[in-house]
C-alpha angles and dihedrals in degrees: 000000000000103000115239109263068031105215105210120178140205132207110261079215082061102064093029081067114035121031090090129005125330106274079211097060118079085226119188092219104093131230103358105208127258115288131244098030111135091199082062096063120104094229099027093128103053131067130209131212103210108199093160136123128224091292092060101032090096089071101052093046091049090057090038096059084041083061105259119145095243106177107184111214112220132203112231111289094033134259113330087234085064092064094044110099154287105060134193088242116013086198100068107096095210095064096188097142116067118183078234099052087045094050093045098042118042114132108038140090133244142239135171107214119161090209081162102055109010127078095188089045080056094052092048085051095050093050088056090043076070096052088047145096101185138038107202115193138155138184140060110003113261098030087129100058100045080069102046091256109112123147088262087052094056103037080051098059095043114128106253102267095038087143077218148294127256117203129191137187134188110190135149103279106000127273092281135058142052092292088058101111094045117111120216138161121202096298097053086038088058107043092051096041089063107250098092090061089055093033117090143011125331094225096044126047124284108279135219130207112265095239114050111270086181085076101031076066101037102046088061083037094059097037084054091051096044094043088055091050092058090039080056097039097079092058102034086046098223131051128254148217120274116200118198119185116192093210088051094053083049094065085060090068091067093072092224086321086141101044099052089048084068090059110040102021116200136120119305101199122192097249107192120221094349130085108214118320093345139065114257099180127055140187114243128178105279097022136319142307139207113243121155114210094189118119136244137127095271088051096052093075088049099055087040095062089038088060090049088049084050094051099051089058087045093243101122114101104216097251091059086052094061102043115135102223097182089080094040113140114162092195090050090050124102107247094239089058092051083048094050088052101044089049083063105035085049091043098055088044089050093062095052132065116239088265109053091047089046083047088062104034080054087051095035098041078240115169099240138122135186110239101240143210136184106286086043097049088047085056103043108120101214090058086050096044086051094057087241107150122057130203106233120182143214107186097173081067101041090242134126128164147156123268129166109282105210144352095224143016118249118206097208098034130248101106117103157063109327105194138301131315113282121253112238105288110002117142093032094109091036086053098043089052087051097065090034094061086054108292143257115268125199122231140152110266119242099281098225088175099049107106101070086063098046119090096027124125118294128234140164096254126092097246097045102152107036126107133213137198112196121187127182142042150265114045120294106076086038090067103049092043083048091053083058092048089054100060096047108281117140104233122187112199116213109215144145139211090215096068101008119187120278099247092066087057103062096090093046117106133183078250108056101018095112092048115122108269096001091149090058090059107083108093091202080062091053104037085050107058114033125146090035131110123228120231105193104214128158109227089193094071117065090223087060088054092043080057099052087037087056085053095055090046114049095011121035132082103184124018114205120183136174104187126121120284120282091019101114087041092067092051092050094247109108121122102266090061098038083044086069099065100016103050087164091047110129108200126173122209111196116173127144105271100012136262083285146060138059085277099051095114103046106127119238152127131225094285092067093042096052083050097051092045093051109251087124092049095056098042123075147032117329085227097044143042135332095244111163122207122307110282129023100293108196071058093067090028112057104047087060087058088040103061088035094059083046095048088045087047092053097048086058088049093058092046097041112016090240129133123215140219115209123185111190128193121205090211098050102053085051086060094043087053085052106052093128091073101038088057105041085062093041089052107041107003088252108150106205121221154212107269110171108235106330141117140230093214101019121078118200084028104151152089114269133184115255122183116311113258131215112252123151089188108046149007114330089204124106135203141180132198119213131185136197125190120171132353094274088067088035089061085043091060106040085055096050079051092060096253091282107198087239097071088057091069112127081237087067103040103093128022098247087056093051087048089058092044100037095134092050080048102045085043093058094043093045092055088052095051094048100083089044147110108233102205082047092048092044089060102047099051095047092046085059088042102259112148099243137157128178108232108254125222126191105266090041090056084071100053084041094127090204090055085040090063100035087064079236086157131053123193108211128170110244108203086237115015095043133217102008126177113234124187136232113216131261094271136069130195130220093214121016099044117204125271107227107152109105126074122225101289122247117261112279083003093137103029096115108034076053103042085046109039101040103025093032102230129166130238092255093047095055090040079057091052102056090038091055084047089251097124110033 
């Protein structure tokens, strides 16, 4: 389907959209710059060889739509995602243009290269390494070098003055350790990475999202990882190896579930559609919505005004009138009384469709979200009003449809969708005349920004030297401020004891509030935010914002915030005003639904954000709930976005002297992550669903039961995934299963057949796996090249010898809360290892070492801080 040569076209109307801010939102980050100018873009000096397969396309479509040239080299025949259905039209026989393929490529170009096969198709890749600033693979470790083609091999062959190459590999289980060799898509990824055995129904297997939230993890992870090297390779002089490993970006979904396991040990059992002791998804009239009934301060506003809603509708019994919510506490609760609740909070859903209970959450500040799927997400006005789908067209298929048009907002442009997917082969003769012409070298461009990082103190991590201001609170800016600190940043946290984050409330109680140290209890807190510093400032008192706004001023590199909107406005510290004395300031505003559109301030976590962008939607059990992955995944998601559109920022600082203003919405990069399914129904009407866990192309493709295990700590229960992609690994299996005649049903013979006849299948193979050891199992399919993974609880993730090996977990002594295991990221760096030996800091820890040693203040001056209630 893409012609050779392939012409592609986009919209004019696209790029008029959507190469800087929308022209339709009343943003507050001023003059976004002209639109269309390649120079503009973030990324537009370096290019990218993308060699990668659908578990690493994310990431080159992350640094595409940053602006970098990504060219994805392509075997003979094309990418195997171009083949998968649907198609545009299932009645062209060439099949080279997926929905899939479309929805996960635009903006690169295409090359057919036979690296595997062909010595002359080498030599031409090698030519382009040199013009090059980034190798992009995924797959199995080691696919490189089978080819000749290792990271030695390529630094090797670099022309004289290559300022360096940076390489980078997604593969399984990382490019060291003893699960090296094993081979895994998103379904093994996620059931050894820990979600699958939360994720789901007690009395049915884990379950797994039906589009593959691994790579969904790893493809930000990797454009993080692969932005920082460049950031590094000025100063190292040459570029580095970036190894991503997919079950080690899956740990990241349990928002520190496994680390706090090591510190507090006990069963984690998959609980269905409730969090905890209460429900969190409800039936409603058309379909199902996301409402926590946990408690909490912040909560508490939220059930208040439901009640009212309730009451209103008479539909609040008396009793629930008169309900005191400021000593709520769901845990504490007898089970007949949460039952009681939840029989009137289900009944009163029950009676409304999803939008008119959205309608009023959105009146009322109510924590509530449609779970959405496709259609709805295409409808949803705050995503219109922010300019977030793009018509792309095709016209040498006769297609064109909407996709999500960007993961962030760039004040001064370059950050968005480039053009269509190329057809198969494209750009090979453009390219070729291109090196044939003399060709590109890459080179760091003049730094015209350097010297404010140069001269500051040194340190092992990528980002030593750069300094970084967070404000704001929950988990999601603390881990993409903690992927900074990591790598070396200095970040200063802004916090108070007057009004702490929320997360260092979870563990506090009406019963035990006024205890010694109790903020310093809540091990999320803690596992969250190492390697920062903590600034105590009162942002009550306008002394406390003149402080921060000293900091900004004279201290920060970066800002990142997660409040409200309109939040730092009213504090005088937006970007408009900070623009004014800080031109080459780069600040990041992530918030739920973005700083625009008539929904901004709706109120909500990450659980409202993964149902509205359709994770919900997508997990579970066709006839059950809409569950979503385990966690609360925009969560996971959006930090990874956020330090990647910093890093890119910075990047652009360096090169330019500019500074940026990003505004990031969670939502929206769950939807981003999600295209596929935003397009198939865009293209053809098709609403994707919820399939447990099967798969339109795999067959066996599921979670079966293998032999109990002994655990006094945890489940006794054992699973194994198992996939099957094609007849080669059918054959595999059906000989690691000893030939039963069963397997030799015409139902089993091809895998079309096993797809029509996947419960009869996943019946028989379940039956097989029953009586056996999963570790064993594990081994001996991979070893015959079956795609396997034991399901991984949370206690097993710690005796995991591949995480073992990997350092994935890090044991360091909080002052309170004694020994924790933190954990490193799903990426390691030949180069710039990662910093991970401080604990989170205390509340207020660093104030004085910071208000003295940057801003210069006295002793008396900081004792007359904390005595007015400034710094406290």
């Amino acid at each position: 389907m893409g012609s050779p040569g392939g012409q592609v076209m986009i919209s004019d109307e696209v790029l008029t959209l959507h190469d800087g801010l929308s022209r339709a939102s009343a943003a507050p980050p001023p003059d976004p710059s002209p639109i269309g100018e390649k120079a503009l873009r973030l990324l537009s000096n370096y290019r990218v060889l993308d060699l990668s397969d659908e578990r690493g396309h994310l990431a080159g479509r992350i640094l595409a739509d940053l602006g970098a040239d990504v060219i994805k080299i392509e075997p003979p025949g094309g990418d195997p995602l171009r083949g998968r259905p649907p198609h545009p039209d299932p009645a062209d026989g060439t099949l080279t243009s997926s929905l899939a393929w479309l929805a996960g490529n635009p903006g690169k170009r295409s090359m057919v290269l036979d690296l595997a096969h062909s010595e002359t198709d080498r030599a031409t890749f090698m030519a382009l390494v040199g013009t090059s600033d980034v190798v992009l693979d995924s797959g199995r470790a080691g696919r490189l070098e089978s080819w000749g083609l290792g990271p030695e091999t390529l630094v090797a062959g670099l022309p004289s003055d290559h300022p360096g190459l940076v390489v980078c590999a997604i593969s399984p289980f990382g490019q060291t350790g003893p699960y090296r060799d094993f081979d895994g898509h998103d379904l093994i990824s996620v059931a050894m990475g820990g979600n699958a055995s939360v994720s789901g129904d007690p009395d049915r297997p884990p379950v797994v999202c039906g589009l593959p939230s691994a790579y969904m993890h790893a493809g930000p992870e990797a454009a993080l990882g692969i932005l920082l090297a460049l950031w590094a390779r000025p100063a190292r002089g040459e570029g580095q190896t970036v190894d991503v490993s997919l079950q080690e970006c899956q740990l990241a979904t349990l928002i520190t579930g496994a680390g706090q396991f090591a510190w507090r040990p006990g069963p984690r059992p998959r609980t269905g559609a409730r969090t905890g002791a209460t429900r969190e998804i409800w039936r409603c009239r058309d379909g199902w919505v996301s409402y926590g009934l946990r408690g909490g301060a912040t909560r508490i506003p939220s059930l208040q005004a439901t009640v009212t809603y309730m009451a209103e509708a008479n539909m609040a019994p008396d009793w629930l009138i008169e309900m005191d919510w400021s000593r709520y506490n769901p845990g504490a609760m007898p089970r007949a009384e949460r039952e009681r609740l939840e029989e009137s909070f289900g009944a009163f859903f029950a009676k409304h469709s999803m939008s008119e209970l959205y309608a009023e959450a959105l009146r009322r500040r109510i924590l509530l979200a449609p779970c959405n799927n496709a259609r709805e997400i295409l409808a949803q006005p705050q995503l219109r009003a922010r300019d977030f789908f793009v018509p792309v067209r095709y016209p040498e298929l006769g297609l064109s449809f909407e996709q999500p048009a960007f993961f962030a907002r760039a004040s001064a442009g370059g950050l968005g969708v480039r053009g269509p997917a190329p057809g198969l082969g494209a750009h090979t003769d453009e390219i070729r005349e291109e090196l044939d012409r003399g060709p590109r070298r890459a080179g760091e461009a003049q730094a015209i920004a350097d010297g404010r990082f140069s001269g500051r103190s040194e340190g092992p991590g990528c980002l030593a030297g750069v300094r970084v201001l967070e404000l704001g609170s929950g988990a999601a800016g603390p881990v993409a401020t903690g992927s900074l600190a990591q790598h070396g940043a200095r970040v200063i946290r802004i916090e108070s004891s007057r009004r702490p984050d929320f997360l260092r409330l979870l563990h506090v109680t009406p019963d035990n509030r006024g205890e010694a140290d109790i903020l310093e209890r809540a091990p999320m807190f803690v596992l969250l935010n190492a390697e920062k510093e903590s600034l105590a400032i009162n942002m009550k008192k306008p002394e406390g914002v003149a402080l921060v706004k000293r900091l900004i001023e004279e201290w920060a590199d970066v800002v990142a915030e997660n409040f409200a909107p309109g939040v730092m406005e009213r504090w005088g510290l937006d970007y408009p005003r900070l623009r004014a004395k800080r031109p080459d300031l780069v600040m990041v505003s992530a918030c739920l639904f973005g700083q625009t559109g008539p929904q901004r301030d709706y109120p909500g976590f990450g659980g409202q954000g993964a149902a509205i962008a359709g994770f919900n939607h997508m997990t579970g059990w066709r006839d059950r709930e809409a569950l979503g992955p385990y966690g609360t995944v925009t969560d996971s998601l959006a930090p990874r976005f956020v330090a990647t559109a910093v890093m890119a920022a910075l990047l652009h600082l360096r090169r330019t002297g500019e500074g940026q203003y990003l505004d990031l919405s969670q939502i929206e990069t769950g939807i981003y992550c999600l295209a596929e399914m935003v397009v198939r129904h865009s293209a053809s009407g098709e609403v994707m669903t919820r399939e447990g866990n099967r798969s339109a192309h795999a067959a066996p493709h599921g979670i079966y039961p293998c032999r109990p295990g002994d655990s006094e700590t945890a489940s006794t229960e054992r699973w194994i995934a198992i996939a099957v992609h094609d007849e080669a690994q059918w054959r595999r299996l059906v000989g690691c299963m000893g030939g039963p005649a069963w397997a030799e049903d015409p139902r089993f013979a091809r895998i079309r057949a096993r797809l029509d006849n996947a419960d009869a299948l996943d019946a028989a193979v379940g039956r097989w796996t029953r009586n056996q050891d999963a570790e064993v199992l594990m081994a001996r399919l991979q070893a015959a090249g079956v795609e396997a993974g034991v399901v991984r609880d949370f206690g097993q993730l710690h005796g995991d010898p591949q995480l073992a090996a990997r350092d994935h977990f890090v044991r360091i002594e909080h002052p309170v809360l004694g020994e924790m295991a933190f954990e490193r990221s799903g990426a390691r760096f030949s180069g710039n290892p990662t910093r991970l030996a401080r604990p989170a800091p205390c509340l207020g820890e660093h104030s004085h070492a910071i208000l003295s040693g940057i801003l210069g203040l006295s002793d008396c001056e900081i004792e007359a801080l904390v005595q007015d209630e400034i710094s406290v």
